[in-house]
Structure formats: structure tokens, C-alpha cells
C-alpha positions as CSV (number, residue, x, y, z in Angstrom):
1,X,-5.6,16.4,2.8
2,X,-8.1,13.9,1.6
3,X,-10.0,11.5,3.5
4,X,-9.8,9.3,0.7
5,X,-13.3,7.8,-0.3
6,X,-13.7,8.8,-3.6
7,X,-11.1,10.6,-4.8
8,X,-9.5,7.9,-6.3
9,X,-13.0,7.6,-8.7
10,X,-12.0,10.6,-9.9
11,X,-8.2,9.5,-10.7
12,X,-7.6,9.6,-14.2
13,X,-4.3,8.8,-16.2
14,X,-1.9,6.9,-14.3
15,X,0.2,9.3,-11.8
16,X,-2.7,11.4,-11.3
17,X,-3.8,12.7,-8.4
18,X,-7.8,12.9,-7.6
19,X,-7.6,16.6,-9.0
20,X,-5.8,16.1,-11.4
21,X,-2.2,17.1,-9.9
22,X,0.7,14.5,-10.4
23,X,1.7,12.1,-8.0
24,X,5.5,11.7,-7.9
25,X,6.0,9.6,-4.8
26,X,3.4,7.1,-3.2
27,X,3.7,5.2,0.6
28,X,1.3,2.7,1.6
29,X,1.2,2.2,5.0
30,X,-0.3,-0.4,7.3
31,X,0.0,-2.0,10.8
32,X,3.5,-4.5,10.5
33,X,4.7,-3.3,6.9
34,X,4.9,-7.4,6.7
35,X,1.1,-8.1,4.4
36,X,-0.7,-5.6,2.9
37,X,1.7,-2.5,2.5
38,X,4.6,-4.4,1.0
39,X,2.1,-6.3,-1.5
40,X,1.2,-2.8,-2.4
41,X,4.5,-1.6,-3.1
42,X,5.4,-4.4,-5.2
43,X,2.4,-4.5,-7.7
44,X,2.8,-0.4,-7.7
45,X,6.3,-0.7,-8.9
46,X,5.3,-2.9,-11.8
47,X,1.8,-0.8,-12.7
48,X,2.8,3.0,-12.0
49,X,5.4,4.8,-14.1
50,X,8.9,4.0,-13.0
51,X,9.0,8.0,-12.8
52,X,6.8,7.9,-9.5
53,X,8.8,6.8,-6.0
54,X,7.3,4.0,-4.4
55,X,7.7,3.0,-0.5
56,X,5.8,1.1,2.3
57,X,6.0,0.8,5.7
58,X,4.7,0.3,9.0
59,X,3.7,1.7,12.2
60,X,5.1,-0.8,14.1
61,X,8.0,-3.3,13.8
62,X,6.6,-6.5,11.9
63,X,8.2,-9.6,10.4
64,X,8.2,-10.5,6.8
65,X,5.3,-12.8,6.2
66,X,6.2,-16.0,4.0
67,X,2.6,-16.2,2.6
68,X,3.0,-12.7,1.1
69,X,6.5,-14.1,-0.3
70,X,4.6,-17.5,-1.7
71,X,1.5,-15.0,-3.5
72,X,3.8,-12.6,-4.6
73,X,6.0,-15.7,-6.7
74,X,2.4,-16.5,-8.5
75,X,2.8,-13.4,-10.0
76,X,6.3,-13.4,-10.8
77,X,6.5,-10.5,-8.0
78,X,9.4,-10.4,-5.1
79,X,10.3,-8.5,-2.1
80,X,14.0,-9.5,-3.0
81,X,15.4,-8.8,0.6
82,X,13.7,-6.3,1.3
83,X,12.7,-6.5,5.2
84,X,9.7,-4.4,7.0
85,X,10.7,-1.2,8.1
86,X,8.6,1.4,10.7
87,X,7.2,4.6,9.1
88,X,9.2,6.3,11.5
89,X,12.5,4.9,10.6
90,X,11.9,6.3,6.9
91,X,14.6,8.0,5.2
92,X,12.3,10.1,3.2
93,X,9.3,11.5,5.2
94,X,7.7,13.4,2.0
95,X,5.1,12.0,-0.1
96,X,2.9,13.0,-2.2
97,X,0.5,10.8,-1.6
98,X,0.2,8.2,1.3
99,X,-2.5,5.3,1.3
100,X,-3.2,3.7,4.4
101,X,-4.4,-0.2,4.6
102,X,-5.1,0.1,8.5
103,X,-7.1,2.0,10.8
104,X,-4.1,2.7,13.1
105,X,-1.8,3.5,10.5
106,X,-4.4,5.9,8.9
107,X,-4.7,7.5,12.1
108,X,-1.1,7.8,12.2
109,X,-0.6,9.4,8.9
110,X,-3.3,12.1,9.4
111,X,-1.5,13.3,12.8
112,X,2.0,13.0,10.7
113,X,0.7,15.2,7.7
114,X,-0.8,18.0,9.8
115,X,-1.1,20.8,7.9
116,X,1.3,19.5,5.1
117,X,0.2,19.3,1.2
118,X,0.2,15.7,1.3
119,X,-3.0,13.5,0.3
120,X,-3.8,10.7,2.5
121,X,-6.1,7.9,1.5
122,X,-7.6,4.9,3.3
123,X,-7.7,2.1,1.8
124,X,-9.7,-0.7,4.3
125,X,-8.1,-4.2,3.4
126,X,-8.8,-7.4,5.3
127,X,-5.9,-8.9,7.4
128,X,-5.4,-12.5,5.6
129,X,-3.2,-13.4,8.5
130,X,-6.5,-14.1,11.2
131,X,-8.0,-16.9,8.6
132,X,-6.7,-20.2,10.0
133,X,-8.1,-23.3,7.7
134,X,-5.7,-25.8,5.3
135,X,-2.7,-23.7,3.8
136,X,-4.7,-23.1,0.6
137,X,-7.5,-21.5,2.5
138,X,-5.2,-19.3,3.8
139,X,-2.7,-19.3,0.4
140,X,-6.7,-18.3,-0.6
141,X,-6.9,-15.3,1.7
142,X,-4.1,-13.8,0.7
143,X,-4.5,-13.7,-3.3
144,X,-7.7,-12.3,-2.5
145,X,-6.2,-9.5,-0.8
146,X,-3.2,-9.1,-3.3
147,X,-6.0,-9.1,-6.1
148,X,-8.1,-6.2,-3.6
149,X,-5.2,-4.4,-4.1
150,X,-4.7,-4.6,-7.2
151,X,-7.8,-3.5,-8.1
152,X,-7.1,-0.1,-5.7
153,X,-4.6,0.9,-7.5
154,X,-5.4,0.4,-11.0
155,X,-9.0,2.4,-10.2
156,X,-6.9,5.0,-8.6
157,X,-3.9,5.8,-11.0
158,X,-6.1,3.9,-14.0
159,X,-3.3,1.2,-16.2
């Protein structure tokens, strides 16, 4: 288990793992599952090998966020219905790797992965949804975390 820091410098090809191992399934986790995880899943599933399972959730119950709906249409990106679902209502508990936008929900992931195999990696990201201003500024906040994002995971599984 990986505390995450700089493992992903040391990602290569994409669905690599920091040693080298391949990554078959990916969760991103955060606080709601309504901002920064689903924006996650959604640009993973169009960068990352449609051979590698992609999930996000939450670790508590949030509401979908219309702003993350409204960046994610800039980029010809949608949640289609999806709604935000709690890490502990997942179907699937096993991943290969889970990356964590949130101190809480890192916190929760290390204490779920125990002594498992899996790698957990924490990714800090700003919560857009605090910046108050003209719906731009805030449109604003949260391209610049979609695009933070983005960066994360092309530096970690490369493009």
C-alpha cells in the first residue's frame, strides 16, 4: 500500500502501476461522490484503456452537482444518469488501485484496505463548491479542477 506521493512519477505506460504492475480496475474516491470523484471517472473512461474498470464514489451520501454536469458538456463528457453512490454501497469492493481526492475519504480507504494488495493514492484537489462569486467564477473553479485532474491522471497512467 502506497501513500501515493510519487508513485505516480514513476507511472509509465498507461495501465501501469508505479512499479510497474498493471492496473485493471481504478476507484477515485472523495467526500459526496458529487465533484471531484465523478469528474474523475469520467475523463478516466475516455483516457485509460477500455480494458481497465473504472468506478467512483463517496464516503458519504452526496447529490449530483449541476456545475460538474455544465464542465463536463465543455468537454463533450456526461454522467448520463449516473447518481452518486457511497463507497460502502459498492457492488465491487476490489480494486486495484483507489485514489482519493479528500482527506476523509483517504483516511477511509487506508482503514478499508488493511492489509489487502491494493494501492491507495491521494490525490489533494480543491473543493470548487466553497468559491461563491458570479456563475463564471465559480463555472471557473470548477474547469480548473476538472483540468487538475486531468493532469493527475495523464502523469499517472501517461496518454
Amino acid at each position: 500500500m502506497s501513500g501515493g506521493q510519487g508513485s505516480e512519477a514513476a507511472a509509465g505506460a498507461a495501465g501501469q502501476g508505479a512499479a510497474g504492475d498493471k492496473i485493471s480496475s481504478v476507484l477515485f474516491l472523495c467526500g459526496m461522490n458529487a465533484i471531484r470523484s465523478p469528474m474523475a471517472e469520467a475523463l478516466a473512461r475516455t483516457m485509460l484503456p477500455a480494458t481497465v474498470y473504472i468506478a467512483s464514489a463517496g464516503v458519504r451520501q452526496g447529490r449530483r452537482d449541476p456545475f460538474v454536469d455544465a464542465v463536463l458538456a465543455e468537454r463533450g463528457l456526461t454522467l448520463g444518469e449516473r447518481q452518486p453512490q457511497r463507497y460502502e454501497d459498492l457492488e465491487d469492493g476490489y480494486f486495484d488501485l483507489i485514489v482519493t481526492m479528500a482527506p476523509e475519504a483517504h483516511h477511509v480507504a487506508l482503514d478499508a484496505a488493511g492489509t489487502s494488495s491494493v494501492e491507495v493514492e491521494f490525490w489533494p484537489m480543491p473543493d470548487p463548491s466553497v468559491v461563491t462569486g458570479s456563475r463564471e467564477q465559480i463555472l471557473d473553479a470548477y474547469r480548473d479542477v476538472l483540468k487538475r485532474i486531468e493532469t493527475r491522471i495523464s502523469g499517472r497512467f501517461g496518454r
